[in-house]
C-alpha positions in Angstrom: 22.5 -15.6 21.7 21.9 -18.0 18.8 19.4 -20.9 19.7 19.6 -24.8 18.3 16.4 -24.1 16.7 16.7 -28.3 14.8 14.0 -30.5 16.7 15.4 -33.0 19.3 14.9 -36.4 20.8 12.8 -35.8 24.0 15.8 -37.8 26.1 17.5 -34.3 25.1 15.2 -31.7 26.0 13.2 -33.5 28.9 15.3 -35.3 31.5 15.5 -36.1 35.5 17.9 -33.6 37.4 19.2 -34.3 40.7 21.5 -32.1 42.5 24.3 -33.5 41.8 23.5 -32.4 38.0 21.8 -29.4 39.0 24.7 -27.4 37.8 25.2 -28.3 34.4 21.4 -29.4 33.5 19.7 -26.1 34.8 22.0 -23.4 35.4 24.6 -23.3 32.8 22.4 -25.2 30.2 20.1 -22.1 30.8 23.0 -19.9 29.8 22.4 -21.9 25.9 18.5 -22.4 26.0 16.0 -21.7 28.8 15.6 -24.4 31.0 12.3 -25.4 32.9 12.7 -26.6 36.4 9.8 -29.1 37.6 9.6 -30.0 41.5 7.2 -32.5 41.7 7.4 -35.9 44.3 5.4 -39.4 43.2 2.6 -38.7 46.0 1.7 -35.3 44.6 -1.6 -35.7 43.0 -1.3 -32.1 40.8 2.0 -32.9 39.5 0.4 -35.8 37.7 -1.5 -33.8 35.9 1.0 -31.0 35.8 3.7 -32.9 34.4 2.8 -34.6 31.6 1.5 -30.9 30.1 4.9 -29.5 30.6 6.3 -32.2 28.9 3.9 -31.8 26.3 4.7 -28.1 26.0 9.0 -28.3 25.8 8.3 -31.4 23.2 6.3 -28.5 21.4 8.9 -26.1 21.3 11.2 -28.6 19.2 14.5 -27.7 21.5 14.1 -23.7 22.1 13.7 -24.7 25.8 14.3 -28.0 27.7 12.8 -29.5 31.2 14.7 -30.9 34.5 12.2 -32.5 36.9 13.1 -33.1 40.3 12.0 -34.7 42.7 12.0 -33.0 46.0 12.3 -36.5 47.8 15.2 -37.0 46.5 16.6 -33.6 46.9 15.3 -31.9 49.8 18.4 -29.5 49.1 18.0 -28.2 46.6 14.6 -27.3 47.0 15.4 -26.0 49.9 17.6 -23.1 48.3 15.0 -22.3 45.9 12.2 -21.8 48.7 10.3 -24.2 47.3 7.2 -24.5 49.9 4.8 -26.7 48.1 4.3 -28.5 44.9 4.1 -28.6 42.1 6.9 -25.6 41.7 7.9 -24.8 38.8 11.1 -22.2 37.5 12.2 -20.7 34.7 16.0 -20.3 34.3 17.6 -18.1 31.4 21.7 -17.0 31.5 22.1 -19.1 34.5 18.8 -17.2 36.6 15.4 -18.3 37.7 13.3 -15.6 35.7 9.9 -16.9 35.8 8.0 -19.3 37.8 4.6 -20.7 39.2 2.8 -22.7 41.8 0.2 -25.3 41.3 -1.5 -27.4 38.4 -2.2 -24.7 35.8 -4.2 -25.0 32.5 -2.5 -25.6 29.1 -2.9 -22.5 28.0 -0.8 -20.5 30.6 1.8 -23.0 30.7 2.1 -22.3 26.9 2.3 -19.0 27.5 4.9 -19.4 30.3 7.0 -21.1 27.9 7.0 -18.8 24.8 8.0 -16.3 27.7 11.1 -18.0 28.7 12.0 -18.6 25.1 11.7 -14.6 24.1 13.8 -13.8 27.4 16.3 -16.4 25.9 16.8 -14.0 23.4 17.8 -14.8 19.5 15.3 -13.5 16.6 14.0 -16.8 16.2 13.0 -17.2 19.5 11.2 -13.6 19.7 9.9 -14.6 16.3 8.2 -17.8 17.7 6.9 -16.0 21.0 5.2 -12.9 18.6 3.6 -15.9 17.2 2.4 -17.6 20.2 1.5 -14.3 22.0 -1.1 -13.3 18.9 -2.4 -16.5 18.7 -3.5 -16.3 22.6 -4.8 -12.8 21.7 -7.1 -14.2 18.7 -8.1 -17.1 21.0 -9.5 -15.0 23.8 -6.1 -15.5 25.8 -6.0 -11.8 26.9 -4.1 -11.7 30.0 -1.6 -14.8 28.7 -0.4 -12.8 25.5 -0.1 -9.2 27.6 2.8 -11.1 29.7 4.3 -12.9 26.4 4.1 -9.2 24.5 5.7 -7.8 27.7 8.8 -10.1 28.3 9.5 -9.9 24.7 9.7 -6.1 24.9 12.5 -6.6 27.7 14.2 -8.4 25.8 14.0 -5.5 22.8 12.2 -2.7 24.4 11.4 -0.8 20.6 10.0 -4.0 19.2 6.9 -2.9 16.7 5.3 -6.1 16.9 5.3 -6.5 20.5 4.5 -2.9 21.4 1.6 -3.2 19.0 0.6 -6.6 20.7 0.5 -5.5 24.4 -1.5 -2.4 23.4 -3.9 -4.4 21.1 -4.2 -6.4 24.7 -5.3 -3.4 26.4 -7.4 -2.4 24.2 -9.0 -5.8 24.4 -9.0 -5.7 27.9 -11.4 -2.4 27.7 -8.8 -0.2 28.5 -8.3 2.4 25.9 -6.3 4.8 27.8 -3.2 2.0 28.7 -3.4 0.8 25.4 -2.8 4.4 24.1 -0.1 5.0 26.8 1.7 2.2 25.1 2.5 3.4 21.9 3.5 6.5 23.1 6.2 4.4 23.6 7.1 3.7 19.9 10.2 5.0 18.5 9.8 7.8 15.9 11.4 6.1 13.7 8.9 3.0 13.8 5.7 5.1 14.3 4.6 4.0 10.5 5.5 0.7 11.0 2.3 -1.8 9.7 1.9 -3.4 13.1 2.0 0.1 15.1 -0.8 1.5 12.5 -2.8 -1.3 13.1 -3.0 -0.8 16.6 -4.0 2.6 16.2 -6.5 2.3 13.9 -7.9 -0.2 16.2 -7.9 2.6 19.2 -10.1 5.1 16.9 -12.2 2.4 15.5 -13.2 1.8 19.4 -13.3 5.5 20.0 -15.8 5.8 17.0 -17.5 3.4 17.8 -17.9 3.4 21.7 -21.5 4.7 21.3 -22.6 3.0 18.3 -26.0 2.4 18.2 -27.8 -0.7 17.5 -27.1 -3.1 14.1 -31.2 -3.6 13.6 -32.2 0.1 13.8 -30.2 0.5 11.1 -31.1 -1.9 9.2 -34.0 -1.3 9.6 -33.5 2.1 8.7 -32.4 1.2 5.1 -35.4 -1.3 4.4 -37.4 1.8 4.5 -35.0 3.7 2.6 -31.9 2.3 1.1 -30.6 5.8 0.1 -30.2 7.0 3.7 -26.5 6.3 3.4 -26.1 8.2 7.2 -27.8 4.9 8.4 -25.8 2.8 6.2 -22.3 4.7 7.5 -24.1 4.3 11.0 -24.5 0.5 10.2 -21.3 -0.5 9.2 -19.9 1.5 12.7 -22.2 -1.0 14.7 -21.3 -3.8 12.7 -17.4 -2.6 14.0 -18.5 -2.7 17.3 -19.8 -5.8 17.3 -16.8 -7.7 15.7 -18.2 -8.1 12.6 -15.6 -6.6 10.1 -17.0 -8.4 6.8 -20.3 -7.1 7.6 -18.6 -3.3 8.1 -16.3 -3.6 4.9 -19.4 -4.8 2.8 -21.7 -2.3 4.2 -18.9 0.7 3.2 -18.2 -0.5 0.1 -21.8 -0.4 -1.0 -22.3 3.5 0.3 -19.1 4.0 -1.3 -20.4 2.2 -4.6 -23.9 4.4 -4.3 -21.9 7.9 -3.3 -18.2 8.3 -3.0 -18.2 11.4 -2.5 -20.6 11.3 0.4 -19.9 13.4 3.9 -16.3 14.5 2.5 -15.4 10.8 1.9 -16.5 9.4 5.0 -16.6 5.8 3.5 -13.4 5.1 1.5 -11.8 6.8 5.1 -13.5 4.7 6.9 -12.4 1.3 4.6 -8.6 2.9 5.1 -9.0 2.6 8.7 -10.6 -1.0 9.1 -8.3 -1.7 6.4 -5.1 -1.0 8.8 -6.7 -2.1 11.7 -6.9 -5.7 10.4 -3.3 -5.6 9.5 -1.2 -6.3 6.7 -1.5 -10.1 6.8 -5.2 -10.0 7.0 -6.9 -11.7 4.0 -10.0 -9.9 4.6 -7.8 -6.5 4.2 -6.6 -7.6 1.2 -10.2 -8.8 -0.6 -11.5 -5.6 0.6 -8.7 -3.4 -0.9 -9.2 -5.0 -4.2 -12.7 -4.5 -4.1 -12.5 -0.6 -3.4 -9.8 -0.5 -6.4 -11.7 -2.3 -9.1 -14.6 0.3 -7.8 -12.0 3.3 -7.5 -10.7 2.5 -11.0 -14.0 1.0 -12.5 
């Protein structure tokens, strides 16, 4: 389905439904572009804070999904026929369905997640475009368990989608477990098995492997002091430095065995850079500095 992806008034994309209108501003507008569903009444101390956060979110998405609030004063019916047993409710709807939904006042952060879901289950390459966006952005903020969900409902949407398949297993992985995230791209298609984003998220799966039992950053540094040949405890120092998130740190500490021996242990260094290299990803700036510097070196 192609999406109005052009920004719109909010009188558009954020109105009051009744059900009288509930028709034709919920169900078959969903069957165009997701539609939110907001039960909410004027007493309802949570829906005051609720509310304007939704609002905030659809105004955000610039017309890829729209809100109906209702209130359940006024339409005790309708209500009714969606079970709706306390409020704040909310609903997703997509081709004319509720799909999604949640209870209770929740934090900015899931409802934006909740949204980029119902716009990837709208469909349209824009909209799964926007959601991959969303979804790594939760994963680089700490959102673990928000961006697993977005990764997943885009994947049912288009179940061999590199980006996504990479995403939710990058989740896992983040999530400490190695064995799911694994599992995941067993799922890959054979045909997108050397696809950038699917690489990434393997190299990302051995670099944990590797480095599971790496040892401690000052011991090795300490190490070198003493002796700055021992280029074990410089390998064995960038592996820590993995481990502990610091990838500048690791690519720096690589480059400088592979600068002093590049030979040493069968290659280990310019494998290792290969590896950190793709498990940053293609977009990565840092990637891209550190390739350059291992060429002008390889080259030199």
């Amino acid at each position: 389905m192609e999406l109005n992806l052009a920004p719109k008034p909010a009188a558009d994309v954020i109105k009051d439904g009744t059900e009288a209108t509930f028709m034709a501003d919920v169900v078959e507008a969903s069957r165009e572009v997701p539609v939110i569903v907001d039960f909410w009444a004027p007493w309802c101390g949570p829906c005051k804070t609720l509310g304007p956060a939704l609002e905030a979110a659809v105004t955000a998405a610039k017309g890829k999904v729209r809100l109906v609030k209702i209130d359940v004063d006024q339409n005790q019916m309708i209500a009714a026929q969606l079970r709706v047993q306390s409020i704040p409710a909310v609903f997703g709807f997509v081709n004319g369905q509720p799909v999604d939904g949640f209870m209770g006042a929740q934090p900015a952060s899931q409802i934006k997640a909740f949204v980029e879901r119902l716009i990837a289950q709208g469909g349209g390459n824009d909209g799964l475009e926007a959601a991959l966006e969303a979804a790594e952005a939760m994963l680089e903020e700490g959102a673990v368990a928000d961006a697993a969900q977005t990764f997943a409902a885009i994947l049912a949407e288009e179940a061999g989608n590199p980006a996504a398949l990479s995403g939710l297993s990058r989740s896992h992985l983040a999530l400490g477990d190695i064995e799911k995230a694994k599992a995941i791209l067993d799922l890959v298609p054979a045909e997108k098995a050397n696809d950038s984003a699917i690489l990434a998220a393997r190299a990302q799966i051995e670099l944990a492997e590797a480095t599971a039992d790496a040892g401690d950053v000052g011991e090795f540094a300490a190490a070198l002091e003493r002796d700055p040949g021992d280029h074990q405890a410089r390998f064995d120092l960038a592996m820590a430095l993995v481990a502990k998130g610091d990838q500048q740190g690791a690519i720096d500490a690589l480059l400088e065995l592979f600068r002093r021996d590049r030979e040493w242990n069968d290659g280990a260094a310019r494998a290792q850079l290969f590896k950190l290299f793709d498990s940053l990803g293609p977009k990565s700036e840092l990637a891209a500095k550190g390739r350059r510097r291992l060429s002008s070196m390889i080259f030199a």
